[in-house]
N, C-alpha and C positions, 0 to 999 in steps of 0.2 A: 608212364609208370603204371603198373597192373597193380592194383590194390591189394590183391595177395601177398605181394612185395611188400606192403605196409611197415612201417617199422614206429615203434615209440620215437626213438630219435629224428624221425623226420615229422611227426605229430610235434614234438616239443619246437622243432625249429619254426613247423611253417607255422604254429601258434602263438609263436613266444612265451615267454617263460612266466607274466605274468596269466593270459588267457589259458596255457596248460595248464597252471593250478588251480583255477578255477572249472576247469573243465573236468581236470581228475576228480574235484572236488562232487563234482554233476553224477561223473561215472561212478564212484565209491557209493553215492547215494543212491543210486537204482533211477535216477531221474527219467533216463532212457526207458521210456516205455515201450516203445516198441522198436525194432531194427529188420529189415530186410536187405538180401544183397538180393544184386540183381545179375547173373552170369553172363547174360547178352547185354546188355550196355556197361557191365565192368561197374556196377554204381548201385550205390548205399543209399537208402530211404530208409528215416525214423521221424519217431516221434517223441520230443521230448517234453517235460513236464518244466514250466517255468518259477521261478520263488514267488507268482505272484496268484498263482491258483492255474495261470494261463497254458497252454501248451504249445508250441512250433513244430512246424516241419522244418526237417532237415534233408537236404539230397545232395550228396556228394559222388562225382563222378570221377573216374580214372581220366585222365590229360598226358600229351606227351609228354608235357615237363614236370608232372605231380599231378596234383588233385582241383580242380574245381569244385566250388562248395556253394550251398546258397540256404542259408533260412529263412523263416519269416518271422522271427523275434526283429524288434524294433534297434537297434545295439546300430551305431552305425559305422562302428569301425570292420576292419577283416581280418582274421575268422572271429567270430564270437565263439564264448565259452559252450555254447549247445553242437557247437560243429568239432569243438574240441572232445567234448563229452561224446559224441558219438562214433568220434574215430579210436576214442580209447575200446569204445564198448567192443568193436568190429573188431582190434587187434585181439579182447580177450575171448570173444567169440567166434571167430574167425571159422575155425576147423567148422566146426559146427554150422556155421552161416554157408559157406562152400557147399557142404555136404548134401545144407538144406535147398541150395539152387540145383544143384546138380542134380537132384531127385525130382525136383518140379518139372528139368528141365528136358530130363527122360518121360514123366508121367506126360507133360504137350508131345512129347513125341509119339509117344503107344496110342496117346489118345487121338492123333491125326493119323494114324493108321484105321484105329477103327470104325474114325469119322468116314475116313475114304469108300471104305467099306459099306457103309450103310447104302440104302437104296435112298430116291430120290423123295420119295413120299414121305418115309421115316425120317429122314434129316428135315424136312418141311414141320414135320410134327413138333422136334425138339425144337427148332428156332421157333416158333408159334408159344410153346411153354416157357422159354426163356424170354420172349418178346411181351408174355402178358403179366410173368413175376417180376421183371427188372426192367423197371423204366427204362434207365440207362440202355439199354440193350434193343430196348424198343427202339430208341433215339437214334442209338448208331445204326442199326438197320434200315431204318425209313429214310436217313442220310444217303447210305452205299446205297442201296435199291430201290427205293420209292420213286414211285414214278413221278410224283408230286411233291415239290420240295415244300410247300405252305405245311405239307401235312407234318415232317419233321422239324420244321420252324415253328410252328403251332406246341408241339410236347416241350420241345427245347426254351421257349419262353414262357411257360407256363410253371419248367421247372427254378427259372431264376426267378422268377416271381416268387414262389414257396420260398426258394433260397433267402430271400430279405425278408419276407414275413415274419421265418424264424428267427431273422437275426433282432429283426425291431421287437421280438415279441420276446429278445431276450434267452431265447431257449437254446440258442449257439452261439459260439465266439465267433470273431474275426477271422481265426485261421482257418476254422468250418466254414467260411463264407467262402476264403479266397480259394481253398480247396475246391468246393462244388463250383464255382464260379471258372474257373481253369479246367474245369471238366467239361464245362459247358464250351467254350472256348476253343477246347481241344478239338471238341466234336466237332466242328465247324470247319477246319483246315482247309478241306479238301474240298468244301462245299462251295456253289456257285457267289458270285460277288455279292449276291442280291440279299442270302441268307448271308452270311456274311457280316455286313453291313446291320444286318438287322439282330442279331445276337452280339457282336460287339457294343453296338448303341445302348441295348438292351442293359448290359453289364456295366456299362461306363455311366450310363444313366443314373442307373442305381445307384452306383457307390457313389457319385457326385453328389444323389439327392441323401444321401446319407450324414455325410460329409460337412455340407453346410448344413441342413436341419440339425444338425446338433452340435455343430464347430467342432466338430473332432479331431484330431491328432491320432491319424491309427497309419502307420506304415506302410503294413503290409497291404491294407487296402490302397493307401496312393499308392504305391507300387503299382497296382494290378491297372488303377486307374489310369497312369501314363502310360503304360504297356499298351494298353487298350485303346487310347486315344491315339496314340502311335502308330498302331495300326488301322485301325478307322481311315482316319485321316491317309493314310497311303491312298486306302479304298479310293475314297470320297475323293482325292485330287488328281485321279484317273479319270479315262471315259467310262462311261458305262453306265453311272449310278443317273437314274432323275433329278433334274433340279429341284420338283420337288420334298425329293426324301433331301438331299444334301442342304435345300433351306431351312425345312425345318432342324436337322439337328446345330447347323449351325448359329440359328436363332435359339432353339436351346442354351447352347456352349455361350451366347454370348448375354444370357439373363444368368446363368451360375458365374460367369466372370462378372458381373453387375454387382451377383449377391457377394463374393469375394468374404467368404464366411470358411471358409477351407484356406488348407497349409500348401493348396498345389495351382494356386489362379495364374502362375505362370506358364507351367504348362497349357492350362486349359487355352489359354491366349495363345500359346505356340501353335495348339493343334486348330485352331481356328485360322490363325495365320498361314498354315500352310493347307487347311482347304482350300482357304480364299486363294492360294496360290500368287 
């Protein structure tokens, strides 16, 4: 189903009648802060404002049999009223949300004609400015092209560091964590096992010592946390890694399963179990 297809009546069915009224309720009130489509993946990214000061991402994607949805509000049933809220927003904005991909989607295109165009020094130039204003950018570059992977595993764990500083210092939410955290994460995909390993531990680390240092109950970050340990742990029960990077984390994993101060020490024990293989 292509989400331009969208229709209210298929919003009221796949939410039910209770979550649609509450969702309309979200939409009527302007909650939906922000909304993008996205032309090439068929898929809707917002942000919504919660009744508790807090705010969620929302990303819902076109599927052959309807829509795929996912937030990061705590709500644990499916769809929540912010997935509702956002698919009212897209059908009243829709024309507009179209128009405004479609113009993006032309401007990547004029603007990879003119990129082509350029000489080889001048393109050196703007990735050098774009590399010393945007971290990020620095990041994914020394990723794809550095000769030296320590050097982009060095920026990349420096910036999940900052990442929890802000969060313990209070000056960001949770969903600003698991955001910049999934960024950092993303970056990594394609990167050798070694970085890898080393920026997922990195993030899994974190939220765990989070987690228990303060007993908390936050969702979206166990989420991110099993995701994370999930993949790890693949890493880690493969060839390739040193025993001993894979002993230390898994004597980590098995002093935060000790501490058992967190709503997720089953996993943690699962992803240990399956290093240990």
């Amino acid at each position: 189903m292509k989400l331009e297809n969208l229709s209210e009546s298929f919003v009221k069915t796949f939410a039910g009648s209770t979550i649609f009224g509450r969702g309309k309720e979200y939409y009527q009130s302007g909650m939906v802060d922000e909304i993008k489509y996205d032309l090439a993946r068929d898929s809707i990214q917002a942000e919504v404002s919660g009744s508790s000061g807090s705010s969620y991402d929302v990303e819902i994607t076109a599927a052959a049999r309807g829509i795929d949805a996912d937030c990061s509000c705590p709500y644990d049933g499916y769809p929540c009223k912010h997935i509702a809220a956002v698919l009212l927003t897209f059908l009243k904005k829709r024309e507009t949300l179209l128009r405004q991909a479609a113009g993006r989607k032309k401007a990547v295109s004029s603007l990879k004609d003119k990129m082509t165009a350029l000489s080889k020094d001048r393109l050196v130039e703007f990735l050098l400015v774009f590399a010393e204003k945007y971290p990020d950018c620095r990041r994914d570059l020394l990723i794809r092209i550095g000769d030296d992977p320590q050097d982009a595993l060095d920026v990349i764990l420096k910036q999940i560091r900052q990442v929890f500083r802000a969060f313990e210092s209070e000056q960001e939410s949770s969903s600003w964590v698991v955001r910049r955290l999934k960024d950092a994460l993303q970056s990594v995909r394609e990167a050798a096992a070694r970085v890898k390993t080393a920026v997922y531990w990195a993030v899994a680390d974190g939220i765990l010592r989070e987690l228990n240092e303060y007993g908390m109950s936050d969702e979206p970050l166990e989420d991110l946390a099993i995701e994370t340990l999930d993949a790890l742990a693949g890493i880690l029960s493969g060839q390739g890694t040193p025993a001993s990077e894979k002993d230390k984390i898994l004597l980590a994993l098995k002093r935060y399963s000790k501490w058992a101060n967190c709503g997720i020490v089953d996993d943690i024990k699962g992803a240990i179990g399956a290093i240990e293989g």
